[in-house]
C-alpha positions as CSV (number, residue, x, y, z in Angstrom):
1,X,21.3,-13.2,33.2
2,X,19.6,-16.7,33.9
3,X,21.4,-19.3,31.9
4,X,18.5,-21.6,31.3
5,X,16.7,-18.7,30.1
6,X,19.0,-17.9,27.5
7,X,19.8,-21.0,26.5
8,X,16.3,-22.5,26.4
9,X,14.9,-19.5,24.6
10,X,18.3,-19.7,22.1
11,X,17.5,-23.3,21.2
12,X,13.4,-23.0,20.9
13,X,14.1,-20.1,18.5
14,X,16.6,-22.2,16.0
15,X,14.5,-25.3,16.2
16,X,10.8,-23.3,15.2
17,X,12.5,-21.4,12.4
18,X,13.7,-25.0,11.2
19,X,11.4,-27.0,11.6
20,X,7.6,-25.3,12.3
21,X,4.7,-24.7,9.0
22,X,3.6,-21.3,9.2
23,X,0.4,-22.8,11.2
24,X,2.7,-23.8,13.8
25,X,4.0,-20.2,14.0
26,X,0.5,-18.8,14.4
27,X,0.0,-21.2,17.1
28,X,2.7,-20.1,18.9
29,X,2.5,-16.2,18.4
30,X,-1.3,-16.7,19.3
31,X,-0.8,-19.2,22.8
32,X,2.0,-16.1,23.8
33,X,-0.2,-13.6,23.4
34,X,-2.8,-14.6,24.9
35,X,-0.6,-15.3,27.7
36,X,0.8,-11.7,27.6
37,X,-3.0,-10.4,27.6
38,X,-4.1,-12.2,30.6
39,X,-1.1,-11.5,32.9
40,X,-1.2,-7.6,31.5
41,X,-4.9,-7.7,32.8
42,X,-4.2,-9.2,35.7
43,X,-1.1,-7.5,36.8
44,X,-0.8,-4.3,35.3
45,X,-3.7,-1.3,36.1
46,X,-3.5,0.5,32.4
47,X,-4.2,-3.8,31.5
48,X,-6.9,-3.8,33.3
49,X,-8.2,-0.6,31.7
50,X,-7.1,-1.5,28.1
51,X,-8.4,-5.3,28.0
52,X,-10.8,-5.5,30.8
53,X,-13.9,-5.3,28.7
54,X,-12.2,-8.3,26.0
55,X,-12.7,-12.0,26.1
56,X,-9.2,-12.8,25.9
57,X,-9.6,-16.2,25.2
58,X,-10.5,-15.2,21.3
59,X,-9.4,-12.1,21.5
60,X,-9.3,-9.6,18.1
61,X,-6.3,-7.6,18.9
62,X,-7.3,-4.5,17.0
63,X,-10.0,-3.9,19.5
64,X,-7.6,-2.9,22.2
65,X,-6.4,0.8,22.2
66,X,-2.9,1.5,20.7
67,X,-0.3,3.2,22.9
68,X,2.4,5.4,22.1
69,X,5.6,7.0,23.9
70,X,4.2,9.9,25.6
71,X,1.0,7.8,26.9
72,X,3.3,5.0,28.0
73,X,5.7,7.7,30.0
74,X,2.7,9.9,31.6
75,X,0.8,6.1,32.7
76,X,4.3,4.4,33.6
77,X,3.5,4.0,36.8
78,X,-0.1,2.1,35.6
79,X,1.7,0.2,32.8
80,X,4.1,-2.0,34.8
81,X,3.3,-5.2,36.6
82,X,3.4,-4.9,40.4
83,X,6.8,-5.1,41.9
84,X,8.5,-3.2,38.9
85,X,9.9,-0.1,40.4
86,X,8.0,3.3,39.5
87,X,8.6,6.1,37.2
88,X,10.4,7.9,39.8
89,X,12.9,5.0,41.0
90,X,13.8,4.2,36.7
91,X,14.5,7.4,36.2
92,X,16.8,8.1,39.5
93,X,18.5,5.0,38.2
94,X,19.2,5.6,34.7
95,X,20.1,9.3,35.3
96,X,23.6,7.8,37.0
97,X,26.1,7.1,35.0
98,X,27.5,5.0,37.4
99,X,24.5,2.5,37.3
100,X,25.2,1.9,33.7
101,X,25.8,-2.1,33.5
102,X,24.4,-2.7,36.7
103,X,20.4,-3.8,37.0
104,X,18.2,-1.7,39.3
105,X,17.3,-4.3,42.6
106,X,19.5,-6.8,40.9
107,X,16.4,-8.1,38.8
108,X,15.9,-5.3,36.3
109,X,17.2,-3.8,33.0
110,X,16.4,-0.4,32.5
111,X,16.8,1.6,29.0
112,X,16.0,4.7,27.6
113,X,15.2,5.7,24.2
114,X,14.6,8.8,22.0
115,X,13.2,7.2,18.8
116,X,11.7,8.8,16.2
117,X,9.4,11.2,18.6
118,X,12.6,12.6,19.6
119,X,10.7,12.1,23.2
120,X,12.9,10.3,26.0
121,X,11.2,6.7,26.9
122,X,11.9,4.5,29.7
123,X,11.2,1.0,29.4
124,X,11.7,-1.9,31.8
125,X,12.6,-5.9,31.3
126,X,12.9,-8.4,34.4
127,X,16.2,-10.2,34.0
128,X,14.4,-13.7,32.9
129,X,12.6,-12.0,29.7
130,X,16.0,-10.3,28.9
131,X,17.2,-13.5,28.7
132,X,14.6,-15.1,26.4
133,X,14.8,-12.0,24.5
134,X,18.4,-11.9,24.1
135,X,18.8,-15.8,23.4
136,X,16.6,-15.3,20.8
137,X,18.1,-12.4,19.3
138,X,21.9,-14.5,19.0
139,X,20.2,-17.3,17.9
140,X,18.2,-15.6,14.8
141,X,21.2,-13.7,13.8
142,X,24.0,-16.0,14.2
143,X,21.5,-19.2,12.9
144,X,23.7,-20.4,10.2
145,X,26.7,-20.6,12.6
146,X,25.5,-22.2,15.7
147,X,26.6,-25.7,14.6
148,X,29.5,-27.8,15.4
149,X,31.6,-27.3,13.3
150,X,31.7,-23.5,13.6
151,X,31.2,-23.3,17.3
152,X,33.9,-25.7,18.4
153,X,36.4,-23.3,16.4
154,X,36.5,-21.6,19.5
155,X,37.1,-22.6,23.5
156,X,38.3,-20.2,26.7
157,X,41.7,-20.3,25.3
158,X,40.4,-18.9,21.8
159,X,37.7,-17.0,22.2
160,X,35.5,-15.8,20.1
161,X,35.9,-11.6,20.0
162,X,32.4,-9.4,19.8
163,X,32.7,-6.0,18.8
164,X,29.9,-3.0,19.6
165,X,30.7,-0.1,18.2
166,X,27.4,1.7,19.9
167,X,26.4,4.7,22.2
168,X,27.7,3.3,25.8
169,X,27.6,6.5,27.8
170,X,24.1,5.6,29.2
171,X,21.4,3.1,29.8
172,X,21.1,2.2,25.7
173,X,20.0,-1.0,25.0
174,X,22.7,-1.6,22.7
175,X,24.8,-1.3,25.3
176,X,23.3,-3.0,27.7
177,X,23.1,-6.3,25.4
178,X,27.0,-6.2,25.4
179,X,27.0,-6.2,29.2
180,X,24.3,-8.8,30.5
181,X,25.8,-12.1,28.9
182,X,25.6,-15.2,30.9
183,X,28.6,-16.5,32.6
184,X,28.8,-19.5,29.8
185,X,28.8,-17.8,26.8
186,X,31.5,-15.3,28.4
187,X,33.7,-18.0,29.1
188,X,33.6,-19.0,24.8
189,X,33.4,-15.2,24.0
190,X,34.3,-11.5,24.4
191,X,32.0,-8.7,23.8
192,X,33.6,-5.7,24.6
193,X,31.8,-2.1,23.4
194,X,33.6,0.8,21.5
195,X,32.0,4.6,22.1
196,X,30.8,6.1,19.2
197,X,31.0,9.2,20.8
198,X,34.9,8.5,20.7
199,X,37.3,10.5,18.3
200,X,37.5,7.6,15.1
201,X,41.0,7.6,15.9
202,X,40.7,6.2,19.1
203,X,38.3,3.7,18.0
204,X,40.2,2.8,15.3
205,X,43.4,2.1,17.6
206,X,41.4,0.2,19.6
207,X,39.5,-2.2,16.9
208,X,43.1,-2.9,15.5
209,X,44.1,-4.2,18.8
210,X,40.8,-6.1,19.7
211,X,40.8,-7.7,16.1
212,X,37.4,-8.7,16.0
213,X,35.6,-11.8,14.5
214,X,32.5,-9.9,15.1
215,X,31.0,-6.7,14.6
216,X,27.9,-4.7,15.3
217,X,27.3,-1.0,14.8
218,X,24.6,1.4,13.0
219,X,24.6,1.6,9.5
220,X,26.2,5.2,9.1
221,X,29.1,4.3,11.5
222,X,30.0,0.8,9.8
223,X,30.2,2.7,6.7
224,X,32.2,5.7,8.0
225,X,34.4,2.6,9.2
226,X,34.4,0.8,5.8
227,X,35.8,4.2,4.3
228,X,38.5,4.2,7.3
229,X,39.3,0.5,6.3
230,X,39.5,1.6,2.9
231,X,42.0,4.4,3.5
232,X,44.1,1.8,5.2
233,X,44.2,3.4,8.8
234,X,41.7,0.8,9.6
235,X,42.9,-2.8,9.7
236,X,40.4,-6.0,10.8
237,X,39.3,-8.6,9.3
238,X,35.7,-9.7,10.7
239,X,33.7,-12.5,9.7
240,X,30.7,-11.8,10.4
241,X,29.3,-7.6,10.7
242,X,25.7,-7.1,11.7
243,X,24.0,-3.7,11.2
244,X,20.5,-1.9,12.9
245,X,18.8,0.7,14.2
246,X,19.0,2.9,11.1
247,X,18.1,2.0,7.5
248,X,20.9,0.7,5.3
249,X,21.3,2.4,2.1
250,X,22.9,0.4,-0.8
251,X,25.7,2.5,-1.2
252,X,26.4,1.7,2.6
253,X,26.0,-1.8,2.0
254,X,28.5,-1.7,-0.5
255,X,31.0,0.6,1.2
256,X,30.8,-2.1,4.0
257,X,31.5,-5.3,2.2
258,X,33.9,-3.9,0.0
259,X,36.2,-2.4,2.6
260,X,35.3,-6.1,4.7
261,X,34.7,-8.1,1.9
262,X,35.7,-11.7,4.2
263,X,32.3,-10.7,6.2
264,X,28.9,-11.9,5.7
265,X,26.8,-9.1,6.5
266,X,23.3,-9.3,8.3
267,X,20.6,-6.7,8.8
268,X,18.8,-6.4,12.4
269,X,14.8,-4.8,12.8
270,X,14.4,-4.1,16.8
271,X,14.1,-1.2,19.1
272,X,14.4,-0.7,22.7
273,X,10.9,-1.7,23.1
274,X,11.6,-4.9,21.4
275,X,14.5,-6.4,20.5
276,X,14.1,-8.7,18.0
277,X,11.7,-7.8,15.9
278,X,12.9,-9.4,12.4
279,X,16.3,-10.5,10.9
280,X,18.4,-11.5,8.0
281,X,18.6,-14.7,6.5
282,X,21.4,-15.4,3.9
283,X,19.2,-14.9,1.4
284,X,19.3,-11.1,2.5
285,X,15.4,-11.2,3.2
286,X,14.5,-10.0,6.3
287,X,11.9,-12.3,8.2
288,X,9.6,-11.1,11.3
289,X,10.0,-13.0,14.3
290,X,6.3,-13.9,14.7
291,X,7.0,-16.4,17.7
292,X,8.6,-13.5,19.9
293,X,5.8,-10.5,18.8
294,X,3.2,-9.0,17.0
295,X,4.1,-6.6,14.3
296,X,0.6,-5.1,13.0
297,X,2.0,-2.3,9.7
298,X,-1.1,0.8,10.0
299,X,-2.0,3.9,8.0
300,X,-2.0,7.2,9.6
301,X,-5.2,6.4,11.1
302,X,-4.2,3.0,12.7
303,X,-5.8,1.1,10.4
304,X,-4.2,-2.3,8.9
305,X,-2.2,-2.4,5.6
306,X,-2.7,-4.9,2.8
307,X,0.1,-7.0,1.9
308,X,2.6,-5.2,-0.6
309,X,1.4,-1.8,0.5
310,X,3.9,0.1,3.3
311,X,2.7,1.2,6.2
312,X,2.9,4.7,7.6
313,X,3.8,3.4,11.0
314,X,3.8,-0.1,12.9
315,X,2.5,-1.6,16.4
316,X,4.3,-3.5,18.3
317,X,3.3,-6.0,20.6
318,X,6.8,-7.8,22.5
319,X,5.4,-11.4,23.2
320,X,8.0,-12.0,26.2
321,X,8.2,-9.0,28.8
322,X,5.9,-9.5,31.6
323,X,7.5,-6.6,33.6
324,X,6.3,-3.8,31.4
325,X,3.9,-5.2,28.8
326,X,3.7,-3.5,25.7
327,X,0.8,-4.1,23.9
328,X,-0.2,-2.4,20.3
329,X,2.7,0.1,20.6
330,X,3.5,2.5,18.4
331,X,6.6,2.8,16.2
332,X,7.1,5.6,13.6
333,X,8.7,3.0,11.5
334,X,7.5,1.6,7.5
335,X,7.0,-1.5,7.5
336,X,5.9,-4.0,4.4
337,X,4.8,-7.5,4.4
338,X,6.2,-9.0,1.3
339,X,3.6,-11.8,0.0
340,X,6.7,-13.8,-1.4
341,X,8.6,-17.1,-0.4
342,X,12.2,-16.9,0.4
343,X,14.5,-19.5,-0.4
344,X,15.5,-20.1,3.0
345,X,12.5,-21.8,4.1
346,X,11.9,-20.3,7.3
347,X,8.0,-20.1,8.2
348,X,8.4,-16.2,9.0
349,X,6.8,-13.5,6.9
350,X,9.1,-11.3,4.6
351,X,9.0,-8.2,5.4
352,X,11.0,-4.7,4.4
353,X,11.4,-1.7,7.1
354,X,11.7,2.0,6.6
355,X,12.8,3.5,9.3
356,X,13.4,7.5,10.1
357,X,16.5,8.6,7.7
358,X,18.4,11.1,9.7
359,X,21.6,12.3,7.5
360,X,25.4,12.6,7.6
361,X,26.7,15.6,8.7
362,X,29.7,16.6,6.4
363,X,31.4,19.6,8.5
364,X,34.8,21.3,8.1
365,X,38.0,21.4,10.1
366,X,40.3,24.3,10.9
367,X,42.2,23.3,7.5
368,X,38.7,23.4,5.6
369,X,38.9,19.3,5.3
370,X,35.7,17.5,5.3
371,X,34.8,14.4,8.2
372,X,31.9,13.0,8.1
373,X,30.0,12.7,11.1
374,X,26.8,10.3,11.8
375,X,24.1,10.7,13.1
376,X,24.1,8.7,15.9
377,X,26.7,10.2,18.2
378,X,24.8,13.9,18.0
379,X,21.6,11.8,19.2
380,X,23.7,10.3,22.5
381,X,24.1,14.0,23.8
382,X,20.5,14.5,24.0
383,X,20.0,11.5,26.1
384,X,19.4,11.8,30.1
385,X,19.0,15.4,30.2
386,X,16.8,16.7,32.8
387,X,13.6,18.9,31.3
388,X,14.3,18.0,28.4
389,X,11.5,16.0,26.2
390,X,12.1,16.4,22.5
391,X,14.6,17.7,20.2
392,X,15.7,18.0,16.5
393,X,19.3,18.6,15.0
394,X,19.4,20.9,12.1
395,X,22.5,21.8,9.4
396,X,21.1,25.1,8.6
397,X,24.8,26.1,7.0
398,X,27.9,24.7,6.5
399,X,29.1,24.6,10.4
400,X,26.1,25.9,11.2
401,X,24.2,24.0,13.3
402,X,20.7,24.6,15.0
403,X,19.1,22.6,17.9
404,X,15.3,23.2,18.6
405,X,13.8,21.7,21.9
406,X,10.4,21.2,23.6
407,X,11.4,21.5,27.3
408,X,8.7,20.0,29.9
409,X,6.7,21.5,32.5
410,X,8.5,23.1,35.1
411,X,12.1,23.0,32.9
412,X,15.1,25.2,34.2
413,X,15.4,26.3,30.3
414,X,18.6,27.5,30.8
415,X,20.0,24.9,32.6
416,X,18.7,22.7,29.7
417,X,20.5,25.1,27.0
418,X,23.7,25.6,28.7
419,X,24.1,21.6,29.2
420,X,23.5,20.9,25.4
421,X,26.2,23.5,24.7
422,X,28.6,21.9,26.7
423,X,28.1,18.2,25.3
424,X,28.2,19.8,21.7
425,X,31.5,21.7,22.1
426,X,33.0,18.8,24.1
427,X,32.4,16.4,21.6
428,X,33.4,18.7,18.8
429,X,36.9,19.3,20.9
430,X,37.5,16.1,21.0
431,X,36.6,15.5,17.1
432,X,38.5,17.9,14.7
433,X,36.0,20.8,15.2
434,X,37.1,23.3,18.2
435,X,35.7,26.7,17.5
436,X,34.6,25.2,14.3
437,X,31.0,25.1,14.2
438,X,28.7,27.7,14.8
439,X,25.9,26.4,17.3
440,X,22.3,28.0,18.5
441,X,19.7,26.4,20.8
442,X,16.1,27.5,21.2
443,X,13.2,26.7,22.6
444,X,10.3,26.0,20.8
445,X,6.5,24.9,21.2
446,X,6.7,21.7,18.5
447,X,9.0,20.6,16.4
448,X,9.0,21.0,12.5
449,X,7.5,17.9,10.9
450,X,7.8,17.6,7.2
451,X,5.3,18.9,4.5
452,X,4.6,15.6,2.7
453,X,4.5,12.9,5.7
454,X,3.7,12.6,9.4
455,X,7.4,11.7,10.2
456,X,9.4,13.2,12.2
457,X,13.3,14.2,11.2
458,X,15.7,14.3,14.1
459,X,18.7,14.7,12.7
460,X,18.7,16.6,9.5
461,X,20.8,18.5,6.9
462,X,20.1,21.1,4.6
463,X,23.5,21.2,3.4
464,X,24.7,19.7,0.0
465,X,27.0,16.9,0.5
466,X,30.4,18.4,0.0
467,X,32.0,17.2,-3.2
468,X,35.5,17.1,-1.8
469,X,33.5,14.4,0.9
């Protein structure tokens, strides 16, 4: 990871959320996109096709086409910048498990993503952007704490010890942020990353040794670990725990600072596309990052949202990858601009996100005890699997659990099936549930959106939450 990158791009992001008016932020938001517009144009063939007929110079942003997932995957080869590698070379790359932590030609990161499509993305950054990207992202969450006397409690003989309790058996960006870190920061920090996908036991073993003063997970997993902590198998004391990917109930929220109640807890808004799309301030309002992209809230038919008024999904526009621009993407995500100050004083807009809500699983062991288990991990055993382009995860029962996928063109359907069965019952044999649950796989058309909203559910149950859970 370039150093100067990081750093510079760490430093610009404190001092504007200081120091700049909200005119300043416009400024800035409006100098980078245009920026992004004319180097997409110039370097990209789906830019040229997209913003070819636009004076870019004064340019009304909802004039160029939206994109989503399944557009950006079927043009991929259209939507990077010359140079990037193709379709065919990302996907080579990402399907080995060996690759993971490595970057393809030594210049680029490559991650994949279901989302809420439950349709597998592949997105590209060049190494620079990742570090702007990424120096921005530890500035805006740790802002508080990058001063003096908090940073010089720390020095290679006491370092300071970053937990990730993520997916890490693939090319997931939350993995990958734990493993390009530049040389400087690794000599005042560990980050090391704990499999989700790992029986709790193990992971619990391990956090007790690691004793973290940091720690990052999804919502769902924090708080199954706040109820671990609770129990007393558990046993670390972070300072500082911050949470994304998934919405945050406030029972969660509570779970977690009650089992860690030492740790200030911040909420993260990003995706693979983008990573740092908003974050907490200590005021627990969660501010847009206007000076690293363009969020744009829309109705069902694309159209804007007034202020107040939650949107039925958002477009995304990442300000600082040049690699793969993405430009008015779509996100299946709620998102409301709050028309409210927040005491913090930071010139970026308030907003509050809704994302998808996939649920808990609450399934029984051979003794007919109850373990909780997230959503999250079941998600990691779709990913990288050949033919495969969407899914959904169904409790029908209790133990009873249904997978539906849409295979692609061309898909060895059984080859598909018989691999999902074999990730399931592995990771149920290694998590209290051998010949415990009752699994079925088909093959369907579409997937089952529901009645009332345009959303879809991944991960879902239609089981009552046990009340010995």
């Amino acid at each position: 990871m370039s150093l100067m990158a990081f750093l510079g791009s760490a430093a610009g992001a404190l001092y504007r959320e200081r120091r700049y008016s909200e005119a300043q932020m416009q400024a800035v938001q409006a100098r980078r996109l245009s920026a992004l517009l004319q180097h997409a144009r110039a370097h990209t063939a789906l830019g040229e096709e997209r913003l070819g007929h636009l004076d870019l110079d004064a340019v009304d942003l909802t004039r160029v086409p939206t994109i989503t997932k399944q557009l950006l995957t079927e043009r991929f080869d259209h939507s990077v910048a010359h140079g990037v590698p193709s379709l065919a070379e990302v996907m080579a790359f990402t399907a080995a498990r060996d690759q993971v932590g490595h970057q393809l030609k030594d210049e680029f990161i490559c991650a994949t993503t279901s989302g809420t499509t439950g349709r597998v993305g592949y997105f590209v950054t060049d190494k620079r952007a990742w570090a702007a990207l990424n120096g921005a992202l530890f500035a805006r969450i740790l802002r508080h704490r990058l001063i003096p006397r908090e940073v010089l409690r720390f020095s290679p003989m006491r370092r300071y010890r970053m937990a990730m309790a993520v997916a890490t058996g693939g090319h997931f960006i939350t993995r990958l942020v734990s493993t390009f870190q530049p040389l400087l920061a690794r000599g005042m920090m560990t980050m090391e990353a704990f499999s989700i996908t790992e029986p709790i036991e193990a992971t619990v073993e391990k956090l007790n040794r690691y004793q973290p003063h940091y720690l990052h997970s999804y919502p769902t997993y924090l708080e199954m670990l706040a109820r671990v902590q609770l129990e007393g198998a558990l046993q670390i004391d972070p300072e500082f725990i911050s949470l994304g990917s998934e919405p945050v109930s406030a029972l969660a929220r509570a779970t977690i600072q009650r089992a860690f109640p030492n740790a200030e807890i911040s909420e993260t808004y990003g995706a693979t596309e983008c990573l740092p799309m908003a974050n907490q301030c200590r005021h627990g309002r969660l501010h847009a990052n206007t000076d690293l992209c363009v969020l744009e809230p829309v109705d069902a038919d694309g159209q804007p949202v007034p202020v107040g008024v939650p949107s039925e999904k958002v477009l995304v526009t990442n300000l600082l990858n040049r690699a793969q621009p993405l430009i008015r993407y779509e996100l299946m995500d709620s998102v409301t601009v709050l028309d409210e100050p927040c005491p913090c004083g930071a010139a970026l807009p308030v907003i509050r996100v809704e994302g998808r809500s996939d649920d808990t699983f609450f399934l029984a062991d051979h003794e007919g005890r109850f373990h909780a288990y997230p959503p999250v991990p079941f998600e990691v055993l779709f990913l990288d699997l050949r033919g495969l382009e969407q899914y959904q995860l169904v409790h029908e029962a209790q133990n009873h659990l249904h997978i539906r996928v849409v295979t692609g063109p061309g898909a060895d359907v059984a080859a598909v099936k018989a691999e999902l069965l074999q990730r399931f019952r592995r990771y149920f044999a290694q998590n209290h549930l051998a010949e415990c649950v009752r699994l079925d796989v088909s093959v369907v058309p579409t997937l089952e959106r529901e009645a009332t909203g345009h959303k879809l559910r991944q991960v879902f149950s239609k089981v009552p939450r046990p009340v010995a859970a």
